[in-house]
KEZA-822947 format. One record per atom (N, C-alpha, C): residue number from 1; atom name; x, y, z. Coordinates in nm, 3 decimals. Each point is the difference from the previous one (the first is absolute). Layout:
REM residues N
+-----+-------+---------+---------+---------+
| num | atome |    east |   north |      up |
+-----+-------+---------+---------+---------+
| NUM |    CA |       X |       Y |       Z |
...
+-----+-------+---------+---------+---------+
This chain:
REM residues 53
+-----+-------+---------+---------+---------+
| num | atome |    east |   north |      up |
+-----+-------+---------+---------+---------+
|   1 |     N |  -0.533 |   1.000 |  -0.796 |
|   1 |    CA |  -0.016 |  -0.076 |  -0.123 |
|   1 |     C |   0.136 |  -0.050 |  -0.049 |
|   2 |     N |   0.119 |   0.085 |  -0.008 |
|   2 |    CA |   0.098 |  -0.044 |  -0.056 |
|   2 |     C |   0.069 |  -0.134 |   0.119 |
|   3 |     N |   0.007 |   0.019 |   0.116 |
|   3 |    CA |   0.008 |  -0.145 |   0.089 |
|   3 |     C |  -0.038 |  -0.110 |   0.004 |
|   4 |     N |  -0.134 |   0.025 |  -0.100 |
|   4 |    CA |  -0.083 |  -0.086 |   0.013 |
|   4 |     C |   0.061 |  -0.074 |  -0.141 |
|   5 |     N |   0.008 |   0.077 |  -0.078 |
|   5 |    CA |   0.041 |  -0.068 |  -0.158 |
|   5 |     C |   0.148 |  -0.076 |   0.037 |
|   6 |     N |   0.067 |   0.090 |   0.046 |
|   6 |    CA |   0.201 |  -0.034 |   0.038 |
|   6 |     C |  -0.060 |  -0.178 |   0.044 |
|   7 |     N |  -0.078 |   0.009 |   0.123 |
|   7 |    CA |  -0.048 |  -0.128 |   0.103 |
|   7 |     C |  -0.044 |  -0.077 |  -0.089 |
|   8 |     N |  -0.091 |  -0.015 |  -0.109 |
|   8 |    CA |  -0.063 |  -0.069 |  -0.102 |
|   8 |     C |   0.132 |  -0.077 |  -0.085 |
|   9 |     N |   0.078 |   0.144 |  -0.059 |
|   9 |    CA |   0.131 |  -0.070 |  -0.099 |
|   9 |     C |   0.089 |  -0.071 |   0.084 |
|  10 |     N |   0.015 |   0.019 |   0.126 |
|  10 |    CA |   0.133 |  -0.090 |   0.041 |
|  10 |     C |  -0.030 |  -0.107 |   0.023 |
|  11 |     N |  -0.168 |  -0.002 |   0.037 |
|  11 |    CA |  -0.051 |  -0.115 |   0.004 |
|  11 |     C |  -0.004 |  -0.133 |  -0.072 |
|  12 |     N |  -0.073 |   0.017 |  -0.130 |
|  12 |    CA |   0.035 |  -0.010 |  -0.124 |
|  12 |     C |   0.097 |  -0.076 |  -0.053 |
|  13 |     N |   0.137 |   0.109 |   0.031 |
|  13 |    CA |   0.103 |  -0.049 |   0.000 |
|  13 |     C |   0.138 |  -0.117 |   0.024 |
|  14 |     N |  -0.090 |   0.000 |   0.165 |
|  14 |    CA |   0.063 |  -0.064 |   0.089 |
|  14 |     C |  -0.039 |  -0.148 |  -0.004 |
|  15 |     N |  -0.162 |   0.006 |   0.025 |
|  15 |    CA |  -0.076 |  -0.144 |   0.014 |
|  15 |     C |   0.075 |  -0.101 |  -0.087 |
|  16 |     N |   0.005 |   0.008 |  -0.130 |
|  16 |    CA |   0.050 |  -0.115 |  -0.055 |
|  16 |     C |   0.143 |  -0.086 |   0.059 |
|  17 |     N |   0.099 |   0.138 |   0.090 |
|  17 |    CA |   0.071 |  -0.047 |   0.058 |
|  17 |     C |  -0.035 |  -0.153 |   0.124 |
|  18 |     N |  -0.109 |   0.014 |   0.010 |
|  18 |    CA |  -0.055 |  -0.110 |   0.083 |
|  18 |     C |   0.021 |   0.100 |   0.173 |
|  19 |     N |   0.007 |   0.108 |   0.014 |
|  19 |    CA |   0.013 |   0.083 |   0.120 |
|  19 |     C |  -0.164 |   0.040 |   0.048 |
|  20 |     N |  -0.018 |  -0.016 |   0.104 |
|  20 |    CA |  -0.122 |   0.044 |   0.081 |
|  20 |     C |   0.008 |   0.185 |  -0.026 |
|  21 |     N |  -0.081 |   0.069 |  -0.059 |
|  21 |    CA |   0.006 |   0.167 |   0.013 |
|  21 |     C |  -0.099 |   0.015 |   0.121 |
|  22 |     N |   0.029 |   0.060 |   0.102 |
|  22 |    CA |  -0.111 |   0.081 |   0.084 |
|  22 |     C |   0.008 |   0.148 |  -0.016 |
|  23 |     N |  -0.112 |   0.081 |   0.098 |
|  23 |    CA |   0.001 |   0.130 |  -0.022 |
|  23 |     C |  -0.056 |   0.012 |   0.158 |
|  24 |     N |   0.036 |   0.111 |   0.057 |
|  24 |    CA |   0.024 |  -0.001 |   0.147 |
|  24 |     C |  -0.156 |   0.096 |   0.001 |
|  25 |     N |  -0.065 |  -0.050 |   0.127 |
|  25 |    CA |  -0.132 |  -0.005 |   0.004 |
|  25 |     C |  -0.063 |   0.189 |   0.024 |
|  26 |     N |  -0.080 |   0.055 |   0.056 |
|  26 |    CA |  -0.014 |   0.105 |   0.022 |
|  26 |     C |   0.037 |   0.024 |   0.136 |
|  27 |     N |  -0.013 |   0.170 |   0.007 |
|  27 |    CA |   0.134 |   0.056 |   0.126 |
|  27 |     C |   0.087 |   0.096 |  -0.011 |
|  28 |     N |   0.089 |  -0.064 |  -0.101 |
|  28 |    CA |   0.091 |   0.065 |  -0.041 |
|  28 |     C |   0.001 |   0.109 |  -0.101 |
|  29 |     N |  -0.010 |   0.140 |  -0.014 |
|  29 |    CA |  -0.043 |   0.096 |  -0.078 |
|  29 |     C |   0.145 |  -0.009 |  -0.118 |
|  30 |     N |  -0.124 |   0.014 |  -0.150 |
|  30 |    CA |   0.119 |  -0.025 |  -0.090 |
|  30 |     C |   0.156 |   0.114 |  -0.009 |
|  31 |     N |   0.106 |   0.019 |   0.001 |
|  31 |    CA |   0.070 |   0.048 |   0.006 |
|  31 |     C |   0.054 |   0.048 |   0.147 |
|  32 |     N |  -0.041 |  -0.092 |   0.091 |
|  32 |    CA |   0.029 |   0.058 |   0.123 |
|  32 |     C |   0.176 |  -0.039 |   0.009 |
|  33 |     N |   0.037 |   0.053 |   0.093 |
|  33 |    CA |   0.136 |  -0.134 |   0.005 |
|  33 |     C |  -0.022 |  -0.084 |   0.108 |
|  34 |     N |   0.062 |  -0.091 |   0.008 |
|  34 |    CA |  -0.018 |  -0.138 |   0.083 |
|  34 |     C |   0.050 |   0.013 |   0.164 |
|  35 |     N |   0.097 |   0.068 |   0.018 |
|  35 |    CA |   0.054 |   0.092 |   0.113 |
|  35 |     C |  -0.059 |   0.042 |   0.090 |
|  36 |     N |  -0.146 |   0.034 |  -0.036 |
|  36 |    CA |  -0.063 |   0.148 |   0.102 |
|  36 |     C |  -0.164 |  -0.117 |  -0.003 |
|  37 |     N |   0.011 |  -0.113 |  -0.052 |
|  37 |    CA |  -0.093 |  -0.118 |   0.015 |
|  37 |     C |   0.010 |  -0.042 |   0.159 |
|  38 |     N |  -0.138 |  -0.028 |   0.062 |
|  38 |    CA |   0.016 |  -0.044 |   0.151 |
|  38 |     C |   0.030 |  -0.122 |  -0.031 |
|  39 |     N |   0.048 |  -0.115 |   0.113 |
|  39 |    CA |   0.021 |  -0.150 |  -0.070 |
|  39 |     C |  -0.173 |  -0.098 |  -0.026 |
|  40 |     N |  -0.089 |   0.075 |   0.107 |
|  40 |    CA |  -0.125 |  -0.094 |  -0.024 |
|  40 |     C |  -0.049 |  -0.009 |  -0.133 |
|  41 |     N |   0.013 |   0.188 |  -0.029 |
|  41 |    CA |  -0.072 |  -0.009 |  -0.184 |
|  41 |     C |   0.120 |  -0.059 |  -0.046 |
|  42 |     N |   0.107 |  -0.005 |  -0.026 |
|  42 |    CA |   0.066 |  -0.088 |  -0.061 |
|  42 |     C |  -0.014 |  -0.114 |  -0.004 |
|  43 |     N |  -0.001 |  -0.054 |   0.099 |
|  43 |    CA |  -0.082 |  -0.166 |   0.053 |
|  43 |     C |  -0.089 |  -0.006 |  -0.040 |
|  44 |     N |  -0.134 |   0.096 |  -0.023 |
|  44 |    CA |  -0.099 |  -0.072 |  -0.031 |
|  44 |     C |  -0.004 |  -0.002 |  -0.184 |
|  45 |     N |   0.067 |   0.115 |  -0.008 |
|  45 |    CA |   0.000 |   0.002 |  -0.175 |
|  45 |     C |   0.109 |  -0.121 |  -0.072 |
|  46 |     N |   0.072 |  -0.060 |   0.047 |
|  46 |    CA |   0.054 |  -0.090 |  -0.008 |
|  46 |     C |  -0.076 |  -0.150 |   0.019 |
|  47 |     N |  -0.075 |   0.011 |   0.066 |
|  47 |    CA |  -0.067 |  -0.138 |   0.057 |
|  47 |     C |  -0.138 |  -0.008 |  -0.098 |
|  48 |     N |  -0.014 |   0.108 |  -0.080 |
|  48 |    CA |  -0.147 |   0.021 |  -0.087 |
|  48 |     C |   0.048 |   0.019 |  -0.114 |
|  49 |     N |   0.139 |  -0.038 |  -0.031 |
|  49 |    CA |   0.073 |  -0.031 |  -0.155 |
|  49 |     C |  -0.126 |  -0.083 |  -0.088 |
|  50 |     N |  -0.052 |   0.028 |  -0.124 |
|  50 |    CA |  -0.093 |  -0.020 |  -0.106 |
|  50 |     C |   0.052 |  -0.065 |  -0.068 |
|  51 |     N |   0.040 |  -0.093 |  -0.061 |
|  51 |    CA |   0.027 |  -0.052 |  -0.120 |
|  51 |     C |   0.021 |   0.047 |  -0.145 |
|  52 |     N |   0.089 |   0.001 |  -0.067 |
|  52 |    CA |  -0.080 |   0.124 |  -0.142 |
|  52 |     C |   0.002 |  -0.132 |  -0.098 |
|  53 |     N |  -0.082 |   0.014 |  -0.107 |
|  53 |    CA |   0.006 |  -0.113 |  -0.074 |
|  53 |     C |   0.001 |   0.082 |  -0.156 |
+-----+-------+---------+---------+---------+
């Protein structure tokens, strides 16, 4: 829940900047580190970036 709110406010935040926000798709377990990620789930959670509006 609190990722989800942080993801909402920066959102928020940012858009008016005229910046595209994405959020990287599923795969990736929250708090994992990025390190010990294989490259496919990285690839694919990258390639299934969502839009946040």
């Amino acid at each position: 829940v609190e990722g989800e709110a942080t993801a909402t406010y920066l959102s928020k935040l940012i858009s008016p900047l005229g910046k595209k926000i994405t959020r990287i798709a599923r795969g990736i377990p929250a708090g994992s580190n990025l390190e010990f990620v294989d490259e496919i789930t990285l690839l694919r959670a990258l390639e299934g970036r969502n839009v946040m509006s």
